[in-house]
N, CA, C and O atoms as CSV, one atom per row, in Angstrom:
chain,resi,resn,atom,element,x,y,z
A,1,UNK,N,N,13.505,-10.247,0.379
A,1,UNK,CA,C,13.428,-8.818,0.093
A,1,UNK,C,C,12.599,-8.611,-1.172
A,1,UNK,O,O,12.914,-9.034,-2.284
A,2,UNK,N,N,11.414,-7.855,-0.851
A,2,UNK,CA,C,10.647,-7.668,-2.573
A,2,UNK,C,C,11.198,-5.816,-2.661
A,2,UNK,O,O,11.536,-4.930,-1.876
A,3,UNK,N,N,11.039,-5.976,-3.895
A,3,UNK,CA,C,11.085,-4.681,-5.009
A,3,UNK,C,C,9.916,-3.769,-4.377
A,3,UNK,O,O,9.058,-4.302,-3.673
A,4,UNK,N,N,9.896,-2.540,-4.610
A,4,UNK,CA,C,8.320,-1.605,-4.313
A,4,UNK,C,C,8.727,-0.985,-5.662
A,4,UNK,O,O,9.755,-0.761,-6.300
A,5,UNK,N,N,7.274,-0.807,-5.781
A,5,UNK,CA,C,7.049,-0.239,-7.342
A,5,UNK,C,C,5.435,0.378,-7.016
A,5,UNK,O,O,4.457,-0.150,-6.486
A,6,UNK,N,N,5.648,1.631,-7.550
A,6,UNK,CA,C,5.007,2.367,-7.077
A,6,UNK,C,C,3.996,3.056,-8.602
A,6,UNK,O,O,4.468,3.655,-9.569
A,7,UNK,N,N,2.761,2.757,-8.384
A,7,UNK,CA,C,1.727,2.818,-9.247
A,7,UNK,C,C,1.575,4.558,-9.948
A,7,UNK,O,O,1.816,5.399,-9.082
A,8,UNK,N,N,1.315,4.999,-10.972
A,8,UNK,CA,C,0.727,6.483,-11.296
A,8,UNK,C,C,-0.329,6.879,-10.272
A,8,UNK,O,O,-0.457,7.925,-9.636
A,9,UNK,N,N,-0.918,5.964,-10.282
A,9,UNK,CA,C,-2.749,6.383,-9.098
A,9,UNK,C,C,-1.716,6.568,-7.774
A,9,UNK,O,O,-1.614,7.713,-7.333
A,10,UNK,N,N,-1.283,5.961,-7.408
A,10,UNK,CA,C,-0.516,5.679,-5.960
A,10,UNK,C,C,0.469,6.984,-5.785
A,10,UNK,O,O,0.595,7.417,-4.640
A,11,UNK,N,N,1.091,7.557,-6.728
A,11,UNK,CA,C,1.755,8.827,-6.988
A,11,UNK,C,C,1.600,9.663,-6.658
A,11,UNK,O,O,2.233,10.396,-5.898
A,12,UNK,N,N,0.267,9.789,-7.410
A,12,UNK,CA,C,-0.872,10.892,-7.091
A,12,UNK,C,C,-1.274,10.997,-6.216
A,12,UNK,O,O,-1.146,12.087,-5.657
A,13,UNK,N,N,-2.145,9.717,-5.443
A,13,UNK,CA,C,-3.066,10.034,-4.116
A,13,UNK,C,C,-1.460,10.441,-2.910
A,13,UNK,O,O,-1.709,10.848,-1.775
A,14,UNK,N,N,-0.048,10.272,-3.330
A,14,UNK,CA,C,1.228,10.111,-1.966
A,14,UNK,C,C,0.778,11.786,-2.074
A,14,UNK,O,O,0.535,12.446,-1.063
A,15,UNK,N,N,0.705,12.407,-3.611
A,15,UNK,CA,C,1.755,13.782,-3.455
A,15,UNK,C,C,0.044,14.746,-2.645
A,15,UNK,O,O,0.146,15.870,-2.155
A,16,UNK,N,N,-0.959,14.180,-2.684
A,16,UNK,CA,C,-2.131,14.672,-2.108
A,16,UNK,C,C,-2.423,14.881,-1.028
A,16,UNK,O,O,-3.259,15.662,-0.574
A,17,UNK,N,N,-1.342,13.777,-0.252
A,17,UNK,CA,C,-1.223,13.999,1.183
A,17,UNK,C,C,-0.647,15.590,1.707
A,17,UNK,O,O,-0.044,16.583,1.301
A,18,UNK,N,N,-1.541,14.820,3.306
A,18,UNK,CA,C,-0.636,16.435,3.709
A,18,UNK,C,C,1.010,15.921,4.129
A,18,UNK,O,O,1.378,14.761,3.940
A,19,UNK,N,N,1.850,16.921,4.685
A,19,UNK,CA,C,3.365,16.359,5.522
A,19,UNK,C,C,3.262,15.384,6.575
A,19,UNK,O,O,4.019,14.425,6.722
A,20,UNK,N,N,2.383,15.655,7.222
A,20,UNK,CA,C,2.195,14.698,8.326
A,20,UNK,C,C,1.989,13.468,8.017
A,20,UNK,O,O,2.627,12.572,8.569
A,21,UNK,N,N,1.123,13.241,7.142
A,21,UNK,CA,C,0.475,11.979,6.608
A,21,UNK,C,C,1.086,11.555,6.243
A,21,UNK,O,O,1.411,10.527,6.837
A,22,UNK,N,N,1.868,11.897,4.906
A,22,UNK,CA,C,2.553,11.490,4.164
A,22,UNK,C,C,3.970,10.789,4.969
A,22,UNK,O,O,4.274,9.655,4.599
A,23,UNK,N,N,4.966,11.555,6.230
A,23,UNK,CA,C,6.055,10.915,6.703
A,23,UNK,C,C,5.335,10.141,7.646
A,23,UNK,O,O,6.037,9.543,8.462
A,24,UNK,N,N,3.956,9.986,7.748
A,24,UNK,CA,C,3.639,8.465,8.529
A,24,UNK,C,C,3.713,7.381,8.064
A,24,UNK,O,O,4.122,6.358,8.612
A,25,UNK,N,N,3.068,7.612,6.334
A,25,UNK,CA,C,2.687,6.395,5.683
A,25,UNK,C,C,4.485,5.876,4.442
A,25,UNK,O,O,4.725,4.808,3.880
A,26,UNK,N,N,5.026,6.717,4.464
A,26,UNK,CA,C,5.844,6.342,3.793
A,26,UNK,C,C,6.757,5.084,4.447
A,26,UNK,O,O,7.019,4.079,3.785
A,27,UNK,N,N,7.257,5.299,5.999
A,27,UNK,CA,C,8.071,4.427,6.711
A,27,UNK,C,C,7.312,2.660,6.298
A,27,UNK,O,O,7.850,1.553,6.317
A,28,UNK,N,N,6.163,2.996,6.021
A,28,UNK,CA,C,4.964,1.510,6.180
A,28,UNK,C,C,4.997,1.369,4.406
A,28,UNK,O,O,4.245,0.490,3.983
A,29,UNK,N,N,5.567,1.928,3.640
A,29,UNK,CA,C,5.624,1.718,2.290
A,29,UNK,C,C,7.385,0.872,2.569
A,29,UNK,O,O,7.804,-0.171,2.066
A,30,UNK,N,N,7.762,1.390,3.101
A,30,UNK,CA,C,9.094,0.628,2.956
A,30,UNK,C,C,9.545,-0.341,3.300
A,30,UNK,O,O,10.474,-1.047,2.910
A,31,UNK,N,N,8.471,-0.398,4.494
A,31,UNK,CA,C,8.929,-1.577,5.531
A,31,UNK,C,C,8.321,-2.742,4.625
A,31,UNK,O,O,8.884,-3.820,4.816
A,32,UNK,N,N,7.092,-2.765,3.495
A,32,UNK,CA,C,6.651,-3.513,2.806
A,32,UNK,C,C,8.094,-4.488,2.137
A,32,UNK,O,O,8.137,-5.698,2.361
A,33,UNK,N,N,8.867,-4.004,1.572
A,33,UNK,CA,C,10.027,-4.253,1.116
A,33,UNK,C,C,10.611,-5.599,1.812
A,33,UNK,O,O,11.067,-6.513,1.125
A,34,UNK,N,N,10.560,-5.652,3.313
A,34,UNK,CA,C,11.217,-6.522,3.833
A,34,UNK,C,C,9.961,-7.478,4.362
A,34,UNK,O,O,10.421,-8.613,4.235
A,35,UNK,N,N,8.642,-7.600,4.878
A,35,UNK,CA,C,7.699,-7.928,5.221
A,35,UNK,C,C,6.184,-7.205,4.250
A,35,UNK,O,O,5.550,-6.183,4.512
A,36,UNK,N,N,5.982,-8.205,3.101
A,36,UNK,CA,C,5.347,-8.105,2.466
A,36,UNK,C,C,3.467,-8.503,2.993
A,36,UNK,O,O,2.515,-8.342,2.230
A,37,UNK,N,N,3.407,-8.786,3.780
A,37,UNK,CA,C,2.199,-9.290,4.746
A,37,UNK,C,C,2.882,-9.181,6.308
A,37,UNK,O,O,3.392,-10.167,6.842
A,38,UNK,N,N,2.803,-7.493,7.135
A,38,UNK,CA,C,3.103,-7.155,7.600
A,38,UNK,C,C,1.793,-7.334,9.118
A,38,UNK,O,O,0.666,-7.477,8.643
A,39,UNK,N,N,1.786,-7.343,10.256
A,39,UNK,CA,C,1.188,-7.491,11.369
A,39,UNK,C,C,-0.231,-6.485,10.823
A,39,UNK,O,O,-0.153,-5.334,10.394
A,40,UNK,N,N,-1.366,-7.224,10.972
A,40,UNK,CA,C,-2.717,-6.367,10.532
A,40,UNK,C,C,-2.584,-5.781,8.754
A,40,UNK,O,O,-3.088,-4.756,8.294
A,41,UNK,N,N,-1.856,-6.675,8.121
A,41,UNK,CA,C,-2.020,-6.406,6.841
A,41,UNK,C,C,-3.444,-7.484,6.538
A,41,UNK,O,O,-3.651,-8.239,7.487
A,42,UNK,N,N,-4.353,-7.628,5.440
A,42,UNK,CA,C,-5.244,-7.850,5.043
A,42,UNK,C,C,-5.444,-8.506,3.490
A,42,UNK,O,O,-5.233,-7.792,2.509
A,43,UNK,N,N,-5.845,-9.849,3.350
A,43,UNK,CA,C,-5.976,-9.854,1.739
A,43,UNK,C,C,-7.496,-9.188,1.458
A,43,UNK,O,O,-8.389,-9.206,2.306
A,44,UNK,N,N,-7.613,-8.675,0.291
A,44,UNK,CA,C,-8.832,-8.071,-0.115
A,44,UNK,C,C,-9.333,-9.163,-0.810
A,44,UNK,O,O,-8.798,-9.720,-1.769
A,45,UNK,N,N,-10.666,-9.515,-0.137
A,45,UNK,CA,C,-11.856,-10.472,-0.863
A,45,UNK,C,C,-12.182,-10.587,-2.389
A,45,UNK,O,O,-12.360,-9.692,-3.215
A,46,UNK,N,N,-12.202,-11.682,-2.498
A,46,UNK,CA,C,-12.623,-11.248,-4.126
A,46,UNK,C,C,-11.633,-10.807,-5.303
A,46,UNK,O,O,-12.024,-10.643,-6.458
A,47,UNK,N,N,-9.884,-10.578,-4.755
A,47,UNK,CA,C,-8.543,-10.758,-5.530
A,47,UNK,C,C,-7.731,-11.368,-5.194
A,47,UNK,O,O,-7.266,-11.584,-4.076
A,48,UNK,N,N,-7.365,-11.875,-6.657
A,48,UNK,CA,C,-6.217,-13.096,-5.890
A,48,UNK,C,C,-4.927,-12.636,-5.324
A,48,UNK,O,O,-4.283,-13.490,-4.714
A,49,UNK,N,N,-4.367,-11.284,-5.425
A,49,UNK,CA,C,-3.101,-10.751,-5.891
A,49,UNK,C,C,-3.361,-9.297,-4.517
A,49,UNK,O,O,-2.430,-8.753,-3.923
A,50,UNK,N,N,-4.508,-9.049,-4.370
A,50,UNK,CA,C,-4.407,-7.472,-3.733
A,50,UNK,C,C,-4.844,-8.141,-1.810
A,50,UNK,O,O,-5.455,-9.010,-1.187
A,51,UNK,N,N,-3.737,-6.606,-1.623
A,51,UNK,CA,C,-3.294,-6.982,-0.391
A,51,UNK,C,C,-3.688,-5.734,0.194
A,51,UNK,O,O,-3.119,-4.880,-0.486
A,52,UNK,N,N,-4.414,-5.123,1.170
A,52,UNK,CA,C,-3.778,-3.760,1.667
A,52,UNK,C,C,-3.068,-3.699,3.458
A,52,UNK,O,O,-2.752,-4.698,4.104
A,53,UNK,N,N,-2.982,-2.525,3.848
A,53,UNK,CA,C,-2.646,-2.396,5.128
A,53,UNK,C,C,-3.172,-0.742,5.320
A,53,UNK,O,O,-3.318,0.176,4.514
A,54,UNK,N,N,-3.388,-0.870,6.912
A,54,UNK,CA,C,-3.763,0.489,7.381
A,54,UNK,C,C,-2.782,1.081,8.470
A,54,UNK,O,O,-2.229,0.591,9.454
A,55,UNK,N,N,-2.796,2.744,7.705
A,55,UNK,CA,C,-2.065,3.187,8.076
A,55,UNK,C,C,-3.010,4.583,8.646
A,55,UNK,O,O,-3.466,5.485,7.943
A,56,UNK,N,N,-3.148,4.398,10.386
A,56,UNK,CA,C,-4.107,5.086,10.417
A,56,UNK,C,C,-5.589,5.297,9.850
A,56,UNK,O,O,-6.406,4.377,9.876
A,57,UNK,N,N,-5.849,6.401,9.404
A,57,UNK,CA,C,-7.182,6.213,8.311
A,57,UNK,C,C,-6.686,5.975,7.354
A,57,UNK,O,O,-7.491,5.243,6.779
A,58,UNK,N,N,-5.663,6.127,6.606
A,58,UNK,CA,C,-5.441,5.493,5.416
A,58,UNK,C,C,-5.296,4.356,5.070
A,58,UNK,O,O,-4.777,3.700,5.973
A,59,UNK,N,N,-5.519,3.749,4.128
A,59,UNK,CA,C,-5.368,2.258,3.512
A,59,UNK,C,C,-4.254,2.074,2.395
A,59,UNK,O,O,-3.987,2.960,1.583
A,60,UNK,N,N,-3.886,1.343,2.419
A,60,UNK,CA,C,-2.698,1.082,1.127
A,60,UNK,C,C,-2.660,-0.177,0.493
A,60,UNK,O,O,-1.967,-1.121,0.871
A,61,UNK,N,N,-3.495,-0.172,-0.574
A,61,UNK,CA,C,-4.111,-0.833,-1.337
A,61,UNK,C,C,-2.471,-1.692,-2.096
A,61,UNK,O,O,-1.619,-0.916,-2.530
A,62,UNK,N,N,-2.272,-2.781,-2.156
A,62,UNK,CA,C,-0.990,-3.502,-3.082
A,62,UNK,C,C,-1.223,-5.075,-3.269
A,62,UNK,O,O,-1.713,-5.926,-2.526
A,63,UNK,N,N,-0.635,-5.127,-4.659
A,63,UNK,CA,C,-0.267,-6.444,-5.180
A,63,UNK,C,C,0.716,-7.163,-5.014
A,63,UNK,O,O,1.824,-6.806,-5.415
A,64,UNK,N,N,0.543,-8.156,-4.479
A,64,UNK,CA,C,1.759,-8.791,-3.963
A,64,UNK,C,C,1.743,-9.944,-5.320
A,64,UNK,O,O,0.750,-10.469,-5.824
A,65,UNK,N,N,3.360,-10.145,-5.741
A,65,UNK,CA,C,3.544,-10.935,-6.610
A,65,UNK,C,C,4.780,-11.612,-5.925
A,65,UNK,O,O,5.886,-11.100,-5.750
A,66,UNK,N,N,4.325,-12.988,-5.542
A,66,UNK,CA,C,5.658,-13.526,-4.678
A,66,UNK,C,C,6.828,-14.459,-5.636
A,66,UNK,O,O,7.964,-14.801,-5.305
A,67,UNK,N,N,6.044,-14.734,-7.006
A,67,UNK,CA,C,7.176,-15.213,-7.990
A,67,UNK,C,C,8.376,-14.346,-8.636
A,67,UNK,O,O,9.413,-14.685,-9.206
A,68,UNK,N,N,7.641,-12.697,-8.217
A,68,UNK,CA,C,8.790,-11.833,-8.932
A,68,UNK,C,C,9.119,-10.887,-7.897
A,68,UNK,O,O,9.855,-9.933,-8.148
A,69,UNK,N,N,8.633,-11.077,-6.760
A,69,UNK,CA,C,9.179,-10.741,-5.652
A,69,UNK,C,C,8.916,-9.194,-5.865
A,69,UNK,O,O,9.798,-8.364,-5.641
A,70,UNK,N,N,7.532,-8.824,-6.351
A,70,UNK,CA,C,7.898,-7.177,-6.243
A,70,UNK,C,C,6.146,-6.985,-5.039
A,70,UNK,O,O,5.277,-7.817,-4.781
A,71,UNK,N,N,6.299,-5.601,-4.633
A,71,UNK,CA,C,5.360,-5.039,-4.376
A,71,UNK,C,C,4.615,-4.376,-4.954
A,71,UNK,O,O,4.845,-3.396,-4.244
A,72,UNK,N,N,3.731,-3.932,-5.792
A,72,UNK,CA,C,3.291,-3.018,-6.314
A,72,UNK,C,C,2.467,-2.164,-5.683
A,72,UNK,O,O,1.607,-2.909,-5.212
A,73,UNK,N,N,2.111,-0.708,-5.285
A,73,UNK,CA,C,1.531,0.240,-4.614
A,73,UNK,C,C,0.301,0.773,-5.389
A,73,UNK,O,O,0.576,1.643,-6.216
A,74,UNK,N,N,-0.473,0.565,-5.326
A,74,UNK,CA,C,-1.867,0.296,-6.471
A,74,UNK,C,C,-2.593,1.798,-6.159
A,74,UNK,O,O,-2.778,2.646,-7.032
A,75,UNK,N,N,-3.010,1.969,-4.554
A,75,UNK,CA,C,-3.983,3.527,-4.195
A,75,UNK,C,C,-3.492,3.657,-2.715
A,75,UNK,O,O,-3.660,2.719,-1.936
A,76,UNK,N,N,-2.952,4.692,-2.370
A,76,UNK,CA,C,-3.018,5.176,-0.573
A,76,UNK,C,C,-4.088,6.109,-0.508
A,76,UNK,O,O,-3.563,7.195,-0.757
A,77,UNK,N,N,-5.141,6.257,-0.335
A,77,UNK,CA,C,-6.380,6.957,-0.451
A,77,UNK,C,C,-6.924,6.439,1.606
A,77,UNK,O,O,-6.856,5.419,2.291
A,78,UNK,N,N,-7.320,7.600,1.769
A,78,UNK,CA,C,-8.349,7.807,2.780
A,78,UNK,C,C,-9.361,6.570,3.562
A,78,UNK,O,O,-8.497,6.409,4.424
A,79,UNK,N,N,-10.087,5.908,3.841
A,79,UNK,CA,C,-10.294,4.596,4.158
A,79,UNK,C,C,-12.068,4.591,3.636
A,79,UNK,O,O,-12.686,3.603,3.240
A,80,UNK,N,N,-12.517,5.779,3.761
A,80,UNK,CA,C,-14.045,6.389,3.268
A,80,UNK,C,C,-13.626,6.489,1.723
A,80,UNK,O,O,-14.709,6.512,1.138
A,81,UNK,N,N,-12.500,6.567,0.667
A,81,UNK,CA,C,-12.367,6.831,-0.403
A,81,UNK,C,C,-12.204,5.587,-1.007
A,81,UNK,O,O,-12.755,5.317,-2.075
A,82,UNK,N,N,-11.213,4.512,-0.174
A,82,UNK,CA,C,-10.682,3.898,-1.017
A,82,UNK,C,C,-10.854,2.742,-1.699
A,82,UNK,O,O,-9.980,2.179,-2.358
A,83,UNK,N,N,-12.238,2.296,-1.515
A,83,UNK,CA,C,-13.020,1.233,-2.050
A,83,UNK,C,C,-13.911,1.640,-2.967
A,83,UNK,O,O,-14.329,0.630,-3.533
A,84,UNK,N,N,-14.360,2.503,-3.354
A,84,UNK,CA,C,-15.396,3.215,-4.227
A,84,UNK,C,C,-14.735,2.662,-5.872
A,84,UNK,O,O,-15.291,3.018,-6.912
């Protein structure tokens, strides 16, 4: 079981969502909790630590730290936004 810990940037881009979006992507924030590299999750090239998953068009950018067992929620941004 890891921790979720949820970033200021990551805060921001949740409360930006619309309703819809937002009760899609939240169930896939939680489920992180129990399956931290979840079916079509992704390591990002080029970090040792960042992980994301897609949720729909959105992406959900996170650090996985498996010595302290937490998740961290880094950006849920748009999939055209969230690499810039």
């Amino acid at each position: 079981m890891y921790e979720i810990l949820i970033e200021k940037a990551a805060e921001r881009d949740l409360k930006k969502l619309s309703a819809a979006d937002f009760e899609r992507i939240i169930p896939h924030l939680k489920g992180l909790a129990e399956d931290a590299r979840p079916a079509g999750s992704r390591k990002i090239s080029g970090s040792e630590h960042d992980w994301r998953i897609r949720v729909g068009t959105y992406r959900v950018i996170y650090e996985l730290d498996e010595k302290e067992k937490t998740v961290k929620i880094l950006r849920v941004r748009h999939r055209r936004e969230v690499y810039r």
